[in-house]
C-alpha positions as CSV (number, residue, x, y, z in Angstrom):
1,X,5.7,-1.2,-149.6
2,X,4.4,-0.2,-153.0
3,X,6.7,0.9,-155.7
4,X,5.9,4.0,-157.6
5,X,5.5,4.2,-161.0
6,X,9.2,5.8,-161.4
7,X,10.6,2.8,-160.0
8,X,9.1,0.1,-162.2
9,X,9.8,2.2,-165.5
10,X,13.3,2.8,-164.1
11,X,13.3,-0.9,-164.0
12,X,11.6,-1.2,-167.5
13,X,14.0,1.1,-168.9
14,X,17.5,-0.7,-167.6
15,X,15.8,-3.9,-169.5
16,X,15.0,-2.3,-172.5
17,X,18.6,-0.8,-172.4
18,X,20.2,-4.4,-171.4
19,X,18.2,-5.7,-174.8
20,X,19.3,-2.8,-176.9
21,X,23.1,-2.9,-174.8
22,X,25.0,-3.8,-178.8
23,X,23.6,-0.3,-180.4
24,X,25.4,1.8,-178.5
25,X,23.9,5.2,-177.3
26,X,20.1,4.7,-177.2
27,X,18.3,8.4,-177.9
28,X,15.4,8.5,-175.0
29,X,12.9,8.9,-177.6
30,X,13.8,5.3,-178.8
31,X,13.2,4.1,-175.1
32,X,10.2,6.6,-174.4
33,X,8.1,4.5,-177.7
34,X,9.2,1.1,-177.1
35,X,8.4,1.2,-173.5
36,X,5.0,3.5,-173.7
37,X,6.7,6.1,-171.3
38,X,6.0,10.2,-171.9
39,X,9.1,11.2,-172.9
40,X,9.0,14.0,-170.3
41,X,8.6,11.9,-167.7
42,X,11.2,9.9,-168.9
43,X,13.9,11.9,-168.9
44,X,13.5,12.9,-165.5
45,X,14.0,9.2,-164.2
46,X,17.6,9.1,-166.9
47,X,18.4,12.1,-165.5
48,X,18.3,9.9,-161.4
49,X,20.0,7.4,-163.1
50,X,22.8,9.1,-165.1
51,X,23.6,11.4,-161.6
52,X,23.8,8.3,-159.5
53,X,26.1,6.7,-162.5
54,X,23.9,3.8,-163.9
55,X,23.8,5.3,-167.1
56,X,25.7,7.4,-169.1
57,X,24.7,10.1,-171.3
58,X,25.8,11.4,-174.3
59,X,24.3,14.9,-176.1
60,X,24.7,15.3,-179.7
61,X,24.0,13.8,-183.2
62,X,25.0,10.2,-182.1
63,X,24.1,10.7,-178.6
64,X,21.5,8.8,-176.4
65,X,21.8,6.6,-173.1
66,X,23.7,3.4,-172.0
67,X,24.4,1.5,-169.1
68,X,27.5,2.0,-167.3
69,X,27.5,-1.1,-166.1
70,X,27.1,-5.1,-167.2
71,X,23.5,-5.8,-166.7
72,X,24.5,-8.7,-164.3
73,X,26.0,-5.9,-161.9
74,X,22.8,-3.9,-161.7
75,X,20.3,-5.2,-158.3
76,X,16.7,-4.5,-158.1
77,X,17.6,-3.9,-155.1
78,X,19.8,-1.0,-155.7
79,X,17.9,0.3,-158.6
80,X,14.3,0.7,-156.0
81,X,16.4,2.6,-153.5
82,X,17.4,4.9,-156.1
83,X,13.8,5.9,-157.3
84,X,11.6,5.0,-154.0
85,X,11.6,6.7,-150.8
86,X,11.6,3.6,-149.0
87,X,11.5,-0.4,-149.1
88,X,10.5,-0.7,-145.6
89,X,7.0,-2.4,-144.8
90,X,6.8,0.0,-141.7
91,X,7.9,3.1,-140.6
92,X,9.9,1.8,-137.8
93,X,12.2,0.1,-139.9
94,X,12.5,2.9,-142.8
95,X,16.5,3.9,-142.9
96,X,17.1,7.4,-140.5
97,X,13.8,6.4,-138.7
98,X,13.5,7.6,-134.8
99,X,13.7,4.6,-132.8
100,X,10.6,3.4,-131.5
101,X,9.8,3.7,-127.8
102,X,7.5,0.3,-128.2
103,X,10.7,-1.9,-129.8
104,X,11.6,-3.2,-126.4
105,X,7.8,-4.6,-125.9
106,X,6.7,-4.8,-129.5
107,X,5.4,-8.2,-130.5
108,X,5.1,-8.1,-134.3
109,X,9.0,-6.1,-134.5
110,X,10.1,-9.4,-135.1
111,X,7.7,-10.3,-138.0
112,X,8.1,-7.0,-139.4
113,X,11.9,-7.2,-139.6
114,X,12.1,-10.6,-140.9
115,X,9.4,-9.2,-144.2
116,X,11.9,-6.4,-144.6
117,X,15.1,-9.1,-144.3
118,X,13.1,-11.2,-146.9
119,X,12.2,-8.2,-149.2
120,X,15.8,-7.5,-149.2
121,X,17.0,-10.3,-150.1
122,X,14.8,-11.3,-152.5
123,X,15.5,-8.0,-154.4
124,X,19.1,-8.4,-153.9
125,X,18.6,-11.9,-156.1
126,X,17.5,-10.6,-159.2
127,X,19.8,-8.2,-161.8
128,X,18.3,-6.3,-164.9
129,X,19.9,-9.3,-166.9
130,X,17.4,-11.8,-165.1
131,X,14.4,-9.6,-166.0
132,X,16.0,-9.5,-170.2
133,X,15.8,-13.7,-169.6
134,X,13.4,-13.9,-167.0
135,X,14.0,-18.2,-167.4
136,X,17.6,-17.5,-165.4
137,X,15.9,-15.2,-162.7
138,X,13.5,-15.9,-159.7
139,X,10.8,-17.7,-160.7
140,X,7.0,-16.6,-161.7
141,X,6.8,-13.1,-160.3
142,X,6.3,-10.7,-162.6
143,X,7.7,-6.8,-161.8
C-alpha cells in the first residue's frame, strides 16, 4: 500500500480545515499557502471531497470551503478510500478483485488478510480531530 500524494494533502487539508473550523468558509487559496499545496492541484482534491459531501463549498465574495461534518466524524479510513484506488497490500484482496484460483492452497492468504484487517482498523481509529491534537490520537506515527 502506498498513499498518493492526493490522499495525504486530502488529509492535510481536513486538518487545516478542523484548525481553521470557527472562520467559517475558508477560500482555497488560504488552504493552498498554509499547506504549501498548488492551488490547481488543490482544487481538484476539494472538488472529490465537496462531490462525495465532506466539504461544502460556497462561490462568492464570502465563499470558501468547510467541513460538513464534526472533525470527530471524519476516518482516515474513509477519507483514503475516497482519494486512493486501493488500501489493499495485494491484489487479491483489493475490493471487485477476481477471486484467486490459488486461495484454496495459498499459504500467506492468511497473513495477507490479517495486514489488510490490521490496516483497516488502525485507520478506522484515527479521525481528522486526532491529527489537529495528535496527543488524543494513536501514538507516534506520523501521516
Amino acid at each position: 500500500m502506498l498513499v498518493s500524494t492526493k490522499g495525504r494533502y486530502a488529509l492535510r487539508v481536513l486538518a487545516d480545515m478542523a484548525e481553521h473550523r470557527a472562520e467559517g468558509y475558508i477560500p482555497l487559496k488560504e488552504i493552498a499557502r498554509r499547506q504549501g499545496i498548488s492551488e490547481k492541484y488543490l482544487e481538484s482534491i476539494l472538488k472529490a471531497l465537496v462531490k462525495n459531501g465532506l466539504l461544502t463549498g460556497l462561490r462568492g465574495k464570502g465563499g470558501g470551503y468547510k467541513l460538513t461534518y464534526a472533525p470527530e466524524q471524519y476516518t482516515v479510513w474513509d477519507v483514503l478510500r475516497l482519494t486512493e484506488d486501493s488500501l489493499s497490500p495485494v491484489a487479491c484482496l483489493e475490493d471487485g478483485a477476481v477471486p484467486c484460483q490459488r486461495a484454496a492452497v495459498c499459504p500467506t492468504l492468511s497473513m495477507w488478510q490479517g495486514l489488510d484487517k490490521v490496516i483497516r482498523d488502525y485507520l478506522k481509529g484515527i479521525t481528522v480531530a486526532d491529527l489537529v491534537r495528535p496527543e488524543a490520537g494513536a501514538g507516534d506515527y506520523i501521516i
